[in-house]
matplotlib code that plots the C-alpha trace (Angstrom):
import matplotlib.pyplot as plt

x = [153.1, 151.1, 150.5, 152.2, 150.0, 149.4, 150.5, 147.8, 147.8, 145.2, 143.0, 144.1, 147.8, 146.8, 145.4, 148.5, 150.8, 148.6, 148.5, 152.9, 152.7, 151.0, 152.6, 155.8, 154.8, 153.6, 157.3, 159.0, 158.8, 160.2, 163.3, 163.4, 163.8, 166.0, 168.3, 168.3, 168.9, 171.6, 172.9, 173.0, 175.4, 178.3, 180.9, 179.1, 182.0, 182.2, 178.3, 177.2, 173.9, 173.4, 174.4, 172.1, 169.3, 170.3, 170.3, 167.0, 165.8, 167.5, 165.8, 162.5, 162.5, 163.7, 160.8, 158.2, 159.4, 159.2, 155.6, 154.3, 155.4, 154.1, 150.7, 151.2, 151.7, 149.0, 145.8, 143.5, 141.0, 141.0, 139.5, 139.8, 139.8, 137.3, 136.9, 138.8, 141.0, 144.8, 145.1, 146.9, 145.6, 144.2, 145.2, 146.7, 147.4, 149.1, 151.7, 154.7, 155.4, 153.2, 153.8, 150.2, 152.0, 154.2, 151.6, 151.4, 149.4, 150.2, 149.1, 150.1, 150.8, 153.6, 155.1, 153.4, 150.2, 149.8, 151.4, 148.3, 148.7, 152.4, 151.4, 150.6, 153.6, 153.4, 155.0, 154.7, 153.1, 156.8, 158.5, 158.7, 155.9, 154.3, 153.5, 153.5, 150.2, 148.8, 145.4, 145.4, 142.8, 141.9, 143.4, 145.4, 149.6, 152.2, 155.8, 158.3, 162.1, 163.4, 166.3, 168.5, 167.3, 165.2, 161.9, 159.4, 156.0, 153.1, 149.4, 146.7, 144.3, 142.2, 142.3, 140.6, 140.3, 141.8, 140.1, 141.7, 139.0, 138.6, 142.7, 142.4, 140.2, 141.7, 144.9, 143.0, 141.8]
y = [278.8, 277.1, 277.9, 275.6, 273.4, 274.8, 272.8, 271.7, 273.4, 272.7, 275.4, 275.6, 275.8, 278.9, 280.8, 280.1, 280.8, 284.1, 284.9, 284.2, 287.1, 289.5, 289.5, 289.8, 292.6, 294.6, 293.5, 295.3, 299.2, 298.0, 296.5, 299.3, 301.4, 298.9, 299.4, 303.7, 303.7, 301.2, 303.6, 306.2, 304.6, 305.6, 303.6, 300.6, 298.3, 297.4, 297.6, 294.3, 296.0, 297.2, 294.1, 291.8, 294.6, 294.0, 290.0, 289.6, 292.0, 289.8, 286.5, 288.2, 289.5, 286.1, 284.4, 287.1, 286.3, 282.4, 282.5, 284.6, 282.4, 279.3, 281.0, 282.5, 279.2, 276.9, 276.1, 275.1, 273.5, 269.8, 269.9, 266.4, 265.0, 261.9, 259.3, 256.2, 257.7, 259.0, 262.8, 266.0, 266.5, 262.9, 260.9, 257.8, 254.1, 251.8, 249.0, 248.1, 245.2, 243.1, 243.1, 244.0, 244.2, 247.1, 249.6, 253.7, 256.6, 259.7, 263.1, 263.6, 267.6, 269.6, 269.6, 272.9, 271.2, 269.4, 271.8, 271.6, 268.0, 266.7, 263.6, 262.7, 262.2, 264.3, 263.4, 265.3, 264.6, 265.2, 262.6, 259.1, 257.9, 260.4, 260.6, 256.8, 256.7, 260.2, 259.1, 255.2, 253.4, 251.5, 248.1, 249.2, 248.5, 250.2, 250.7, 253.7, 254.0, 254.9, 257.4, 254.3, 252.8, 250.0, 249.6, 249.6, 248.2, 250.2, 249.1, 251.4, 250.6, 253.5, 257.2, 259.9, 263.7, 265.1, 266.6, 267.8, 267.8, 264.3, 264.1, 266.0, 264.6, 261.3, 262.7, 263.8, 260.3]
z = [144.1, 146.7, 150.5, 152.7, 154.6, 158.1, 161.5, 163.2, 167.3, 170.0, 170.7, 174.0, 172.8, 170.7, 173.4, 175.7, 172.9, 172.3, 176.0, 176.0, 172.6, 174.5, 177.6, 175.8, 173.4, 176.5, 178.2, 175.5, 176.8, 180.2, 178.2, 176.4, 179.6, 180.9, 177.9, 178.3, 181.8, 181.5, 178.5, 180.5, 183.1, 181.2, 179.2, 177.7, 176.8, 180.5, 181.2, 182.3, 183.4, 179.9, 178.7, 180.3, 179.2, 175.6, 175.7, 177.0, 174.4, 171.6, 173.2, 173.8, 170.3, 168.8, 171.1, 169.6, 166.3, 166.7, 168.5, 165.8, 162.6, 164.8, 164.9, 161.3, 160.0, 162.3, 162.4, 164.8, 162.3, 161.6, 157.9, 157.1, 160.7, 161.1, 163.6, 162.1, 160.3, 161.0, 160.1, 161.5, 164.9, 165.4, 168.6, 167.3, 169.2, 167.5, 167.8, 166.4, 163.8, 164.2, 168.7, 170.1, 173.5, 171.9, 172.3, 171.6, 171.5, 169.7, 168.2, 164.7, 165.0, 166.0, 169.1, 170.2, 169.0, 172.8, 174.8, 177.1, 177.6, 178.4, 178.9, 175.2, 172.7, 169.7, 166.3, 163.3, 159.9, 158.1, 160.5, 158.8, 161.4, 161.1, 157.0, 157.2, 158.5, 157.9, 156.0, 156.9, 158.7, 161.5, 160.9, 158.2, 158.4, 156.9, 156.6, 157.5, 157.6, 160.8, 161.0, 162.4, 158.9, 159.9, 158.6, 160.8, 160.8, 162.5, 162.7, 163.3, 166.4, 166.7, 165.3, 166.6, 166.6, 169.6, 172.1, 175.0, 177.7, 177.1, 177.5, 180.7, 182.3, 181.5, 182.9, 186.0, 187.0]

ax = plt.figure().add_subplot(projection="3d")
ax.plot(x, y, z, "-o")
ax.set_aspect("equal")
plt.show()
C-alpha cells in the first residue's frame, strides 16, 4: 500500500499551526480544572458551568486532533516545484478560455497552505482546476469539468514556486 501524497503548507503556515497545537495542548490542564471544579458543584444534569467546561474540551480536542493530522499529512517541501511549471505549492495566473482579460492567480495547495497570505486564492491539486493543470506549462491549455458541468478552458501564464516574502511584501505595497 502506498503513502498518500502529502499536502503541500507554507512554512509560515506550519509554524502558526504548530504555535495554535501548543498553546492548546498547554490549555488542556486548565479545562481539565474547569471540568472538576464544575463537577464538584453538585448535580450535573442542570450544570451549565460544567457544561460549557465539557464543550470547549470536545472542540479543543476535536481542533488538536484536526491540526495534528493536517501537519501529519503536510509537507512543507516542494520536491518537484520549478519555475515554469504548475505543481503543488506553485503560484499560478492564468485565464479563462481563451479571455486574456479574465485573469487569476492561485496556489495549488490546501487551503491551510496560504493561511499567511489571505489575499491569494488557494485551490487544491484534487479540485478539477486544480489537477487540470498540476504539471502543465507556461503556454500550455487544458481542459477541466466544472462542478456546474461546463468545461472549462484554462491557459497557463506563469507558474512559480511560492514564496511568501515575496507575497508579503507585494501585499504591503
Amino acid at each position: 500500500m502506498t503513502e498518500p501524497q502529502k499536502q503541500y503548507i507554507t512554512p509560515e503556515t506550519k509554524r502558526k499551526l504548530e504555535e495554535e497545537l501548543n498553546a492548546l495542548i498547554a490549555h488542556r490542564p486548565v479545562v481539565a480544572a474547569e471540568i472538576n471544579e464544575r463537577r464538584e458543584e453538585g448535580d450535573l444534569k442542570e450544570n451549565a458551568g460544567y457544561d460549557a467546561a465539557r464543550e470547549m474540551q470536545v472542540e479543543e480536542e476535536a481542533r488538536i486532533a484536526q491540526i495534528s493530522k493536517l501537519l501529519t499529512n503536510s509537507t512543507t517541501e516542494r520536491a518537484a516545484a520549478e519555475e515554469g511549471v504548475a505543481h503543488v505549492g506553485s503560484v499560478v495566473h492564468v485565464y479563462y478560455n481563451g479571455d486574456k482579460d479574465n485573469k487569476e492567480t492561485f496556489l495549488i495547495g490546501t487551503r491551510a497552505a496560504a493561511s499567511d497570505n489571505k489575499d491569494l486564492e488557494t485551490y487544491s491539486e484534487h479540485s478539477p482546476l486544480g489537477e487540470a493543470i498540476v504539471g502543465a506549462r507556461e503556454g500550455d491549455t487544458r481542459s477541466y469539468k466544472a462542478p456546474n458541468g461546463a468545461m472549462i478552458e484554462v491557459t497557463i501564464v506563469t507558474a512559480e514556486p511560492y514564496d511568501s516574502a515575496k507575497y508579503a511584501a507585494l501585499r504591503n505595497s
